[in-house]
C-alpha positions as a Markdown table, in Angstrom:
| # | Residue | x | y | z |
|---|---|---|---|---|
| 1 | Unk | -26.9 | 2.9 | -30.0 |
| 2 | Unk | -24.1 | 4.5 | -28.5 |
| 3 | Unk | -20.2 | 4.2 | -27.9 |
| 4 | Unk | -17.3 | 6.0 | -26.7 |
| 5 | Unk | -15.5 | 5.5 | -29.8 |
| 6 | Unk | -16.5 | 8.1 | -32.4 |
| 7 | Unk | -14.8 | 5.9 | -35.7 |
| 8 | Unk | -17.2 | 3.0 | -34.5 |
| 9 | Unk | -20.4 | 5.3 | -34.1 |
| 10 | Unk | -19.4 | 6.3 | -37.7 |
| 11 | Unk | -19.3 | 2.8 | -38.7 |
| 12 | Unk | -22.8 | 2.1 | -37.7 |
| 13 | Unk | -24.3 | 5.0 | -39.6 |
| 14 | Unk | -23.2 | 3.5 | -43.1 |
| 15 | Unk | -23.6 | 0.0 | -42.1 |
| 16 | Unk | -26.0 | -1.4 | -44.3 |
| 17 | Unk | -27.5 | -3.8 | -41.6 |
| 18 | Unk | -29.1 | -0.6 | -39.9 |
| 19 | Unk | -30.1 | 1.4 | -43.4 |
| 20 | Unk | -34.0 | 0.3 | -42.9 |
| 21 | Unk | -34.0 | 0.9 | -39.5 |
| 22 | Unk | -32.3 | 4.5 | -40.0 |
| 23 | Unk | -34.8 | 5.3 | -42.8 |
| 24 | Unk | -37.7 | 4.0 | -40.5 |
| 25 | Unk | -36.9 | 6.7 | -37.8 |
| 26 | Unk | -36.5 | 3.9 | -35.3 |
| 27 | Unk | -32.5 | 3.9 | -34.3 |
| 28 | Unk | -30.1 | 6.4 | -33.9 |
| 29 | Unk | -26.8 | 6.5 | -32.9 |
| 30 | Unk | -24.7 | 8.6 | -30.8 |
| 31 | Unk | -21.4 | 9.5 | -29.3 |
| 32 | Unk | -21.2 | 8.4 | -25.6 |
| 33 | Unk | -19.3 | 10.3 | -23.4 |
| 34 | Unk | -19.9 | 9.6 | -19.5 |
| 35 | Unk | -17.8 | 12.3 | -18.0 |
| 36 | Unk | -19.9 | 15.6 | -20.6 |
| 37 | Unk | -23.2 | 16.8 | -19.8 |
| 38 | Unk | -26.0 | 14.3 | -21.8 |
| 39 | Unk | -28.5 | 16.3 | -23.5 |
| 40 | Unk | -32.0 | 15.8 | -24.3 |
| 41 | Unk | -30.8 | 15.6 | -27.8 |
| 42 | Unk | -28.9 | 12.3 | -27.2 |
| 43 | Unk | -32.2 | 10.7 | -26.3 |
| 44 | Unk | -34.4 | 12.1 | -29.1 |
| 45 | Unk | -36.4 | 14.5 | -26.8 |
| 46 | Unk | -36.9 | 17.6 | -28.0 |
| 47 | Unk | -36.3 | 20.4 | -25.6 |
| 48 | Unk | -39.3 | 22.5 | -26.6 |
| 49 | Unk | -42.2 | 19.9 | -25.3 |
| 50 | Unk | -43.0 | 20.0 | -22.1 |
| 51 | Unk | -41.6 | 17.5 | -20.1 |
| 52 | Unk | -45.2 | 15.2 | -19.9 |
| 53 | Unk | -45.2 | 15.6 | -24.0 |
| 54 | Unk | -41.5 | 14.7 | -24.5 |
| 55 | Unk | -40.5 | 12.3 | -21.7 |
| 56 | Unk | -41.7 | 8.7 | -21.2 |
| 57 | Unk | -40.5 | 5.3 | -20.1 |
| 58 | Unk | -36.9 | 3.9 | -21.0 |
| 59 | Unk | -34.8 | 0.9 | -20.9 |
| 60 | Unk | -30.9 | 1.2 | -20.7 |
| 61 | Unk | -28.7 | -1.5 | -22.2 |
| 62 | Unk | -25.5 | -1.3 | -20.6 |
| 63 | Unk | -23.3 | -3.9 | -22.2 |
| 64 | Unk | -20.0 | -3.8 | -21.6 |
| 65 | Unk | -20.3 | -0.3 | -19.9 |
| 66 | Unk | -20.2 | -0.2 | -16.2 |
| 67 | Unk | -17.4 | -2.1 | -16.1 |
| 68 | Unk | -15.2 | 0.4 | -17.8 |
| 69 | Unk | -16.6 | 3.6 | -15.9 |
| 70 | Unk | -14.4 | 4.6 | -12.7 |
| 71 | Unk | -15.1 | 3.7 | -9.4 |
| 72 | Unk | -13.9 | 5.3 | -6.1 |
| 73 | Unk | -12.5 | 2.7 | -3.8 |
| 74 | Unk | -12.4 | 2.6 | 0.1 |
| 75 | Unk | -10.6 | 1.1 | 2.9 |
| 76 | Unk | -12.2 | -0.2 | 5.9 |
| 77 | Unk | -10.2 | -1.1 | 8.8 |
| 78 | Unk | -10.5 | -1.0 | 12.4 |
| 79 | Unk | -13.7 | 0.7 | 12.4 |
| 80 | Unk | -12.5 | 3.5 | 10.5 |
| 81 | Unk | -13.2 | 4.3 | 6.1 |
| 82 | Unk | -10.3 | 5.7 | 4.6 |
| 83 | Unk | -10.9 | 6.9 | 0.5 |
| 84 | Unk | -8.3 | 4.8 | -1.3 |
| 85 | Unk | -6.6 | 7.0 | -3.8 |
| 86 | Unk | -4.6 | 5.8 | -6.6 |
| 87 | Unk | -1.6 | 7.0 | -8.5 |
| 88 | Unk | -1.1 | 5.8 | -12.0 |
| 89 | Unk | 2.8 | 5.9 | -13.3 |
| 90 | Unk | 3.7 | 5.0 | -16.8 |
| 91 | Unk | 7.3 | 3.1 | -18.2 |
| 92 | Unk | 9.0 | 5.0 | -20.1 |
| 93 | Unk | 8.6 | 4.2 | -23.7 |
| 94 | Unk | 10.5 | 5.5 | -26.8 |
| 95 | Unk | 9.8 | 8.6 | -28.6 |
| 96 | Unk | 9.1 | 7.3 | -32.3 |
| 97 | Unk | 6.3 | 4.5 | -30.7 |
| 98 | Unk | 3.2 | 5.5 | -32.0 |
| 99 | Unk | 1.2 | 2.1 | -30.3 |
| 100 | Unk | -0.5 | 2.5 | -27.5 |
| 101 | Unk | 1.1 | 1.8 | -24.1 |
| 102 | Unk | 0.9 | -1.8 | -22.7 |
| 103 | Unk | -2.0 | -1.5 | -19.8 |
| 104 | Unk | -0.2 | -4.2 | -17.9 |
| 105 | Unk | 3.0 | -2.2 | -18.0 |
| 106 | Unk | 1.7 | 0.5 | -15.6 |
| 107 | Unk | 2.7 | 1.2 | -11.9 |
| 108 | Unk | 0.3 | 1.8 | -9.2 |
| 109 | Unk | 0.7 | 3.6 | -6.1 |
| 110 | Unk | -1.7 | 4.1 | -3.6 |
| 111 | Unk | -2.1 | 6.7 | -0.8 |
| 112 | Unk | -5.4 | 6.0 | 2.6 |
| 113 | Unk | -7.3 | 9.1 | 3.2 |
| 114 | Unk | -9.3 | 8.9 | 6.2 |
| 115 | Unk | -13.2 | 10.7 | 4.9 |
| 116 | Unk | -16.1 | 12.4 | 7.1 |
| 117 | Unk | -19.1 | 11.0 | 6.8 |
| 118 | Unk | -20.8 | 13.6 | 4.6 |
| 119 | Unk | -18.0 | 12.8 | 2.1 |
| 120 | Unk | -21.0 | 12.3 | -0.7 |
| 121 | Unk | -23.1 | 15.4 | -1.8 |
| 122 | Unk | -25.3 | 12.7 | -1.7 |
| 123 | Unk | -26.9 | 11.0 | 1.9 |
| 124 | Unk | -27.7 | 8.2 | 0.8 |
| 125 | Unk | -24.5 | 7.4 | -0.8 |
| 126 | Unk | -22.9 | 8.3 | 2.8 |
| 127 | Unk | -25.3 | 5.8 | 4.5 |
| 128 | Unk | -24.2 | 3.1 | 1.9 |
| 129 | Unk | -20.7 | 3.7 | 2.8 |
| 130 | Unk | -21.5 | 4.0 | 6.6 |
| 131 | Unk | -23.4 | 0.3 | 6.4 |
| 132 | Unk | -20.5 | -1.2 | 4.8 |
| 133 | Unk | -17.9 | 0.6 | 7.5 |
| 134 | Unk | -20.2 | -1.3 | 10.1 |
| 135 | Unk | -20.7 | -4.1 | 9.0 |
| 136 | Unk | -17.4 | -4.9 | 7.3 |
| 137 | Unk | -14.3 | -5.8 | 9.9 |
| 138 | Unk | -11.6 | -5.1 | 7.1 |
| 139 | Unk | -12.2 | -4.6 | 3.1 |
| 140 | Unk | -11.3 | -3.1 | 0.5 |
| 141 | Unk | -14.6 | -1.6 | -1.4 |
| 142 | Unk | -15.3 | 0.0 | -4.6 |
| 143 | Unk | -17.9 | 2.6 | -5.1 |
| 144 | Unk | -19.3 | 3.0 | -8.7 |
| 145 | Unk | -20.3 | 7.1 | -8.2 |
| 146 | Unk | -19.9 | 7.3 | -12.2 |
| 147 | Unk | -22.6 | 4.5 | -12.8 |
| 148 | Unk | -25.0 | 6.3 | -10.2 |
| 149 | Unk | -24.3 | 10.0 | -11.9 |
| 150 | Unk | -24.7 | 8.7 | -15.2 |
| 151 | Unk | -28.2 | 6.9 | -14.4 |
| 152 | Unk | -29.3 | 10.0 | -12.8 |
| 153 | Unk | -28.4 | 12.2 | -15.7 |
| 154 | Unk | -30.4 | 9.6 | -17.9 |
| 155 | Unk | -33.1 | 9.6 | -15.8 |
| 156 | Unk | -33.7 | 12.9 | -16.1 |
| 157 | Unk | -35.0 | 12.5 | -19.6 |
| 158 | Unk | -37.7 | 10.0 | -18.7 |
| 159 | Unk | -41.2 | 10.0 | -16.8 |
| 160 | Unk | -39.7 | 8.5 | -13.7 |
| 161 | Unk | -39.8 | 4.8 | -15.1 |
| 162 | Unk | -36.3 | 3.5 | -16.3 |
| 163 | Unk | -35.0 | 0.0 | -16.7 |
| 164 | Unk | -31.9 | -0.7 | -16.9 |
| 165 | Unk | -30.1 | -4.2 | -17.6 |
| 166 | Unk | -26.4 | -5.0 | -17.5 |
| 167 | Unk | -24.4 | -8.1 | -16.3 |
| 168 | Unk | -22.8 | -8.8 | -13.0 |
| 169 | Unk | -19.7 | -11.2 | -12.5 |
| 170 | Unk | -20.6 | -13.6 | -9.8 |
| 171 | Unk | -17.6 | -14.0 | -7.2 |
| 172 | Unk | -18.2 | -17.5 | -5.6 |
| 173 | Unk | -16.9 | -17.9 | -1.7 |
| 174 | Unk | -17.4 | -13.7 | -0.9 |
| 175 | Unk | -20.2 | -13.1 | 0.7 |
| 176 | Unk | -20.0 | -9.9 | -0.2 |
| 177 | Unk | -19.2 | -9.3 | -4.0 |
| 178 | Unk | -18.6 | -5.8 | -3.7 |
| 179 | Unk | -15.2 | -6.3 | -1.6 |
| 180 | Unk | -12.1 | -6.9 | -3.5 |
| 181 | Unk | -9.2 | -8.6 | -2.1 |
| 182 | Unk | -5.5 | -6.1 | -3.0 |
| 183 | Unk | -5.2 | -2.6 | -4.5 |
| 184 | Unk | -5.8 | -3.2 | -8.0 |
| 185 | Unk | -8.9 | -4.8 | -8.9 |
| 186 | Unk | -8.9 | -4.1 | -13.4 |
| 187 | Unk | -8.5 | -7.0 | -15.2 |
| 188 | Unk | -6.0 | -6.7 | -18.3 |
| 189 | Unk | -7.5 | -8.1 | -21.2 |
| 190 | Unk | -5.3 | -7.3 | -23.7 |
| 191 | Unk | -2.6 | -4.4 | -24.5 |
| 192 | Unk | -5.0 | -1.7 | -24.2 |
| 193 | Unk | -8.0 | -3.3 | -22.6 |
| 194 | Unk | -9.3 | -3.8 | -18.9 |
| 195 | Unk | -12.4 | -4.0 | -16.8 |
| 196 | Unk | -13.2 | -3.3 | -13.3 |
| 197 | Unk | -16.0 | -5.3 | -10.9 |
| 198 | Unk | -18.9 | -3.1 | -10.5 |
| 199 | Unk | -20.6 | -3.1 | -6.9 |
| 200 | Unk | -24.0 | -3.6 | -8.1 |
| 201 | Unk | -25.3 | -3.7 | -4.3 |
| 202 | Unk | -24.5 | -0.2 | -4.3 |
| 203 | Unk | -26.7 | 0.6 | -7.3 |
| 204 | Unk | -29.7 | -1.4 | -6.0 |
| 205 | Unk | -29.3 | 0.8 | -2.5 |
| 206 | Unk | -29.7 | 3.8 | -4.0 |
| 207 | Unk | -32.4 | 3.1 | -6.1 |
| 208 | Unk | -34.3 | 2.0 | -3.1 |
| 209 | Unk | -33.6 | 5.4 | -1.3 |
| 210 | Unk | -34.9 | 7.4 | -4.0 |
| 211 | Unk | -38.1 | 5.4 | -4.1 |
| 212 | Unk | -37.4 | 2.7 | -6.8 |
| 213 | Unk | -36.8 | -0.7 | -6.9 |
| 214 | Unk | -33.4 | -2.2 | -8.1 |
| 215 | Unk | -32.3 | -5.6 | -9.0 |
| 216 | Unk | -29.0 | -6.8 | -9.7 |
| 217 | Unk | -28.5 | -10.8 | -11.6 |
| 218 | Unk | -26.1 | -13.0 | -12.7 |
């Protein structure tokens, strides 16, 4: 079990509800942080097997987790992508506060930068973005690269089989759910809480260009 808060990942580890199952050998938990390097610790495998002795199958439960991992976002218009880059300004708040700063509070500016189409590292994420440029008269798109880098990373550490389950919000009347209408597409939740869509379509297209099947549901 893992979380990016490292005061709830400490919380687990002397809840009693999980003793048996930590004495067992059979859960662990660990500190979950999307934007370090994972290691084959954080997955149990140790790094002096070979990779046939150590790695095998895994299944990924990513509950409240996509939604909170950044996305780039992209303008289409006119035929042309522009990279939609966004500038995050914060009121001014007084110097002896100590609670956080009220999310829905912030400003937001935003600046279109027109891309090349081998903006990616990546081909097939360029040909994902070149599909949507085509087929798309005028939308604003979001691009989860730090879901895609963060499944690769864990893939790493298995034997090539990996399932991974997580929930979509359905968007009735788009017909395509990746596109979001405005600039700003997080949803405040509360003072320091917000969640993004994620553009699962993305995900299932590059699974399928790397040779594996992806499905996204409701």
């Amino acid at each position: 079990m893992t979380d990016c808060s490292d005061s709830l990942v400490q919380t687990w580890r002397a809840h009693k509800c999980f003793s048996d199952f930590l004495e067992r050998g059979i859960l662990q938990f660990e500190l979950l942080d999307t934007s370090c390097e994972i290691a084959p610790r954080f997955l149990g495998v140790d790094p002096s097997q070979s990779s046939e002795q150590a790695y095998g199958p895994l299944v990924v439960i990513a509950n409240y987790v996509f939604d909170s991992l950044p996305n780039d976002a992209f303008l289409i218009e006119g035929g042309q992508i522009f990279e939609r880059l966004q500038t995050t300004a914060a009121a001014c708040q007084d110097s002896g506060k100590t609670l956080p700063m009220d999310l829905s509070r912030l400003k937001f500016s935003y600046r279109d930068v027109e891309i090349t189409s081998d903006h990616y590292p990546d081909p097939a994420w360029n040909g994902i973005l070149d599909l949507y440029r085509r087929r798309l008269p005028a939308a604003t798109v979001l691009f989860p690269s730090q879901v895609l880098t963060i499944l690769h990373a864990i893939s790493k550490f298995t034997n090539g089989t990996m399932l991974v389950l997580a929930l979509r919000q359905r968007i009735r009347g788009r017909r395509w759910p990746l596109a979001v209408s405005g600039r700003n597409n997080a949803r405040i939740h509360a003072t320091n809480c917000f969640s993004q869509m994620v553009n699962f379509d993305a995900d299932r297209q590059v699974l399928r260009s790397h040779g594996r099947r992806g499905a996204s549901a409701g």
